[in-house]
N, C-alpha and C positions, 0 to 999 in steps of 0.2 A: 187121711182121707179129705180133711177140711182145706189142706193147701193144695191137694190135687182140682177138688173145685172148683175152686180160687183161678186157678194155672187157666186150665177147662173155660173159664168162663171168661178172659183175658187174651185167650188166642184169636179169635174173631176181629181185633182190632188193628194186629198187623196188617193183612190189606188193605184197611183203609187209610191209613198212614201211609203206606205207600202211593197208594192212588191220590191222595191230596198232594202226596209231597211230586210226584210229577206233573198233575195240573199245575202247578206252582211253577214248573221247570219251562214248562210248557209255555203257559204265562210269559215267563221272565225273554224267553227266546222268542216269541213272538213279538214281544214288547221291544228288544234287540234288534229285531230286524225292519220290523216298523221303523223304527231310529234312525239302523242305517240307510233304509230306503228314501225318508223322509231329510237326511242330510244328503245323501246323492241328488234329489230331486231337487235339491235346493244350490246343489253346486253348479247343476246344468242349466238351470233358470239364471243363475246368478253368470255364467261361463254366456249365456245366449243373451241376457240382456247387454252383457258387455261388447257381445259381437254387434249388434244390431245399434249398438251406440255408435261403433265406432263404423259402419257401414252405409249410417245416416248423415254423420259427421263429414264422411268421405264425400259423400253425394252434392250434402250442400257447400262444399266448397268447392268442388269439381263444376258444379252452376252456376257458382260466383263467378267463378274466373272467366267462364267461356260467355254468358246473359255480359257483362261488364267490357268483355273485348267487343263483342257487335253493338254497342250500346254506343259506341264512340260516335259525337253528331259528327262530324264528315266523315263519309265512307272511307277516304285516302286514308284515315288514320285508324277505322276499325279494323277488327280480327289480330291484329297484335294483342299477347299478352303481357298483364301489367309483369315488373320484375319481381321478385319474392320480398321480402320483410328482413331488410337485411342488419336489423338493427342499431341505424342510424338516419336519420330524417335528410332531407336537399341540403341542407347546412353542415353536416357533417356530426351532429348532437345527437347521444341517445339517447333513442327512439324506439317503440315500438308497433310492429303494426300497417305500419306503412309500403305501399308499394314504388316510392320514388327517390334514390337512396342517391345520396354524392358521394361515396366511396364505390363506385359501378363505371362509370363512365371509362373512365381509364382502360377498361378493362378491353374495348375493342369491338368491332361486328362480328355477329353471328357465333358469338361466346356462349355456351348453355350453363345456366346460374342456379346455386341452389339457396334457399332461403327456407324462412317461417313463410305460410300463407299470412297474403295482405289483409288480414279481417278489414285494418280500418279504413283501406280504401274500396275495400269491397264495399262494405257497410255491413257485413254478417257478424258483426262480434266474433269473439273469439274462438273457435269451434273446437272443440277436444274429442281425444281418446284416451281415454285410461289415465285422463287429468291432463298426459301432455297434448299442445296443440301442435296443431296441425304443420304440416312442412311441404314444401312445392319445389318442383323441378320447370323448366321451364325452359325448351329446346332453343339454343339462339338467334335463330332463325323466326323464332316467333313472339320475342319479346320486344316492347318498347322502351327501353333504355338507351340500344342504339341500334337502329333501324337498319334490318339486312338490304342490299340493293336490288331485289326485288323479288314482290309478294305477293302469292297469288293462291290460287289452290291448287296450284301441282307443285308450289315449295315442301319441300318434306324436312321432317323435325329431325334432330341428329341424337335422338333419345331410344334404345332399342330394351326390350325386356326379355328377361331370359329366367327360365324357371331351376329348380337345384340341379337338374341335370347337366343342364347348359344349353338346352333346347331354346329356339328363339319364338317367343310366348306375341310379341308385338314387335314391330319395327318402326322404323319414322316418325313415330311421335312425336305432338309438337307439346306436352308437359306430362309430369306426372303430380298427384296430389298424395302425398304420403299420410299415414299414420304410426309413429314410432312407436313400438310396443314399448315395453320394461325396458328399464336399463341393463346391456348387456355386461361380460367382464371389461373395463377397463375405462366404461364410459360415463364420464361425470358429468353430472349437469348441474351444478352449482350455481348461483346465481350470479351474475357478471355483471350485475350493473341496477342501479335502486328504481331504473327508470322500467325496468322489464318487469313491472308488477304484476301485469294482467298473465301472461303467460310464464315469466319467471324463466329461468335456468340461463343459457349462451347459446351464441350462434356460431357455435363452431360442428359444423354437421357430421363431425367423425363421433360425436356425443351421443347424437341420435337417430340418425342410420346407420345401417350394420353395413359389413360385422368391423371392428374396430380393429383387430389383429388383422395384418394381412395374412399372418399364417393358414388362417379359416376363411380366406376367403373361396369362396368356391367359383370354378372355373377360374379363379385366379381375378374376381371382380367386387368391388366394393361397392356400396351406395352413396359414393360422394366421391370430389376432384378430389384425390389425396395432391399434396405438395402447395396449393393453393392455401394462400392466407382463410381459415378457418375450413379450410378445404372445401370451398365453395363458387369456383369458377372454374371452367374446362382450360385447359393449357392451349386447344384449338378449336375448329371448328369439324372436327369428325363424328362419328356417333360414339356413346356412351352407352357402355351395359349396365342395366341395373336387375339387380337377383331378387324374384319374389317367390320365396320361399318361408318354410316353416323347420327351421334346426335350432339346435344348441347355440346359432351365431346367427341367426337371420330370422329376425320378427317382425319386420319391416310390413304394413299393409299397404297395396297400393293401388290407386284407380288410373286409369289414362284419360288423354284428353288428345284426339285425332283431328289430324288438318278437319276429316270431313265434320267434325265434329263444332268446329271452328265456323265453315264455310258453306255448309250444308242450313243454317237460317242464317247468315250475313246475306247470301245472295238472294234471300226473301223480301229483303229491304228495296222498296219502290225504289232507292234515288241510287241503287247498285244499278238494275237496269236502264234507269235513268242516265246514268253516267254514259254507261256504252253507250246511247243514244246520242249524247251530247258528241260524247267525243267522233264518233260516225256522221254526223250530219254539221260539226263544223266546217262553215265554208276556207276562214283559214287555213286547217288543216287538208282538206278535199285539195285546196290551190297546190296544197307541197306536195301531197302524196301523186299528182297529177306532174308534177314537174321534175320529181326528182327520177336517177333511175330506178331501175326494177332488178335488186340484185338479193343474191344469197338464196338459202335455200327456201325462205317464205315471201321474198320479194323486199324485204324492208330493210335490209343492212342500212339502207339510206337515210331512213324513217329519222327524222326530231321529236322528239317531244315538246322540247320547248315553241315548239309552234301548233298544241295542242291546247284544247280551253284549261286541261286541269295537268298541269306536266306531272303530279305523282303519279297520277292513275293512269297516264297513258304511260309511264315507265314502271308500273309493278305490271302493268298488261298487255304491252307489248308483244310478249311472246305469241297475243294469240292471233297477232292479225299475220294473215296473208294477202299480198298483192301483186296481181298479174296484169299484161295487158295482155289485150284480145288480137288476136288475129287481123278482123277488121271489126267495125266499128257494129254494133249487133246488141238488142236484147237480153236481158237476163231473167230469171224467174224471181217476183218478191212477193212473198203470200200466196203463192199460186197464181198473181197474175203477171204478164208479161209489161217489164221497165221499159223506159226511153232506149236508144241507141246507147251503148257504152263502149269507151274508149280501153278502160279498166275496172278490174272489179276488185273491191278490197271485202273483205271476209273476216269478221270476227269469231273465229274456231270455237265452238262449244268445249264443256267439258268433258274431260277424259272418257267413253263409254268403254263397252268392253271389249278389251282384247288391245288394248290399248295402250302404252308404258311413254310416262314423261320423266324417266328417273333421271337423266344425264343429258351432257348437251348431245350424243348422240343421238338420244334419240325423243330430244323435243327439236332438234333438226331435220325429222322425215314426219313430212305431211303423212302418213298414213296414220299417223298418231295425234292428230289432230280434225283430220277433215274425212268428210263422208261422201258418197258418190250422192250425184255426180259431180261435184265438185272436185271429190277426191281425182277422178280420171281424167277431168279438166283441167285442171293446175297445172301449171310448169311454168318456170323462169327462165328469162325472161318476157316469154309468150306462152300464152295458154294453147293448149292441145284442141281446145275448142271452145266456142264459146256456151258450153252446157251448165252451165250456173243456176243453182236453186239455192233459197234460207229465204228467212223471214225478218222484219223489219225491224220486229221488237226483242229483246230478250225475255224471256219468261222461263220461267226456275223452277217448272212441272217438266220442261222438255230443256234440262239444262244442256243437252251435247248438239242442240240443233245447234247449225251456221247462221249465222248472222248477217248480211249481204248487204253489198252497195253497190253500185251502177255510177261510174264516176264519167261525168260525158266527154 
């Protein structure tokens, strides 16, 4: 009877035992998942501070490049971009850092080149992603190493991008500002040289743009000149795909940098307008355009430059003048008011507005692609259709596609 009491008095405590030992359990999995939620929260923190490094990094090197091309003090030589950081200085010694390279040259016009971004002639230090620095594409057509035969803003970049599918994401490009992820299979980035401190590894760009096997390349395109010494100069002057995607072989980040991008604040610059002006109201000039014939399809086959006050800028802008002569000798419209008697009228064509296409010589050879009424229905070579001529005297870069006008007596 006394063990039965015993028993009796002892059974009460298995529930509670159990109820402790589940709080307990309870506990331990709450605590668990806390853990895991508080390491997830910290992998997307850690995953997002690293997108936004390298997002910022892209930005401010994409600003460098382009604030550094308009920056150039004569207009003739702004909007070129500098060449990449080819690691080696003007002398031929390595270097790093630099945008003015003596292993370049040789290389030809209108060549598109790939390099390190120029931090130190930017003046932006070195700028990183995921430790590696930064890498720049640079259309040849828009680089200053060796000056394409002419520059304007309806030159187009020979830079196109294309996403994994093979879909074309941008076209004409005049650069791209890369950020190389991780290294993928097969690419080494060793250090090449005791002078590459600040950024470290080589410049051989099959290292740090994908994908490195041609086998994975998609749509059958790399992110670099394969065959080229470090594989970093185009073999011509055509356009170039580059893959911006996200695979097992393509980690490549990348920003663009567009003509209008270029030349959209270059032509804000007072002594842009300035020029045209110069160049329109030389009297030198005025005497030739006045004596020579009136041929081709914008009247100027004839045209010199070198009888121009600035001969580069009358030969990267050339394309936009037209000139006819009149009928008989008559009035033209400048500012809304009515000119002297004019013999010929010459016309500095606005920029491209819409509906518009200067891709080829085709069709930067029809005035409709250039000129607006009435001017547009005016025109003709080598006598104008009428003498119904309007534009304005100055250029200004609120109303970039107005005509531009002269009254040549």
């Amino acid at each position: 009877m006394r063990q039965l009491r015993n028993d009796r008095h002892r059974l009460p405590l298995r529930p509670q035992q159990s109820g402790i030992a589940l709080m307990a359990m309870l506990t331990l999995l709450t605590l668990l998942g806390l853990y895991v939620f508080v390491g997830q929260l910290s992998t997307t923190q850690f995953l997002t501070a690293r997108a936004l490094e390298t997002t910022d990094a892209l930005a401010q090197g994409r600003d460098a490049l382009i604030a550094d091309a308009i920056a150039q003090p004569s207009i003739s030589d702004a909007g070129y971009l500098r060449l990449p950081d080819l690691g080696v200085d003007g002398f031929g010694v390595a270097a790093e850092g630099g945008g003015a390279s003596a292993n370049f040259a040789g290389n030809g016009q209108d060549r598109s080149v790939i390099g390190k971004l120029p931090w130190k002639t930017l003046t932006s230090g070195p700028l990183r992603s995921q430790g590696e620095c930064l890498w720049y594409v640079v259309a040849g057509r828009f680089q200053n190493g060796v000056k394409t035969a002419v520059f304007n803003w309806d030159t187009q970049g020979q830079i196109d991008v294309i996403d994994g599918n093979g879909a074309v994401v941008a076209s004409n490009l005049a650069a791209l500002v890369v950020a190389p992820g991780r290294s993928l299979g097969g690419q080494a980035r060793d250090l090449a040289d005791a002078a590459y401190r600040q950024c470290g590894g080589n410049y051989d760009a099959r290292n740090y743009l994908d994908t490195f096997d041609n086998a994975n390349a998609l749509s059958g395109e790399v992110n670099y000149f394969a065959g080229s010494t470090n594989n970093r100069v185009a073999s011509g002057n055509n356009n170039k795909r580059f893959v911006m995607a996200e695979t097992d072989f393509y980690n490549d980040r990348l920003v663009f940098i567009t003509a209008a991008d270029i030349f959209d604040p270059l032509i804000r610059r007072s002594d842009f307008s300035g020029e045209i002006t110069s160049l329109l109201d030389n009297a030198v000039f005025q005497a030739h355009l006045q004596a020579i014939a009136v041929t081709g399809s914008k009247g100027t086959d004839n045209l010199l430059c070198n009888q121009a006050p600035n001969r580069a800028f009358c030969t990267n802008w050339k394309e936009m003048l037209f000139l006819t002569q009149l009928p008989a000798p008559a009035p033209i419209s400048i500012d809304g008011a009515p000119s002297g008697n004019c013999s010929r009228v010459l016309i500095f064509a606005g920029r491209r507005g819409a509906g518009q296409s200067r891709n080829d010589g085709v069709e930067r050879a029809n005035k409709n692609n250039y000129l607006e009424n009435p001017n547009l229905a005016s025109f003709n070579v080598p006598t104008a259709a009428a003498a119904n001529f309007s534009g304005v005297s100055v250029f200004d870069y609120r109303t970039p596609a107005t005509d531009v006008v002269r009254c040549l007596p």
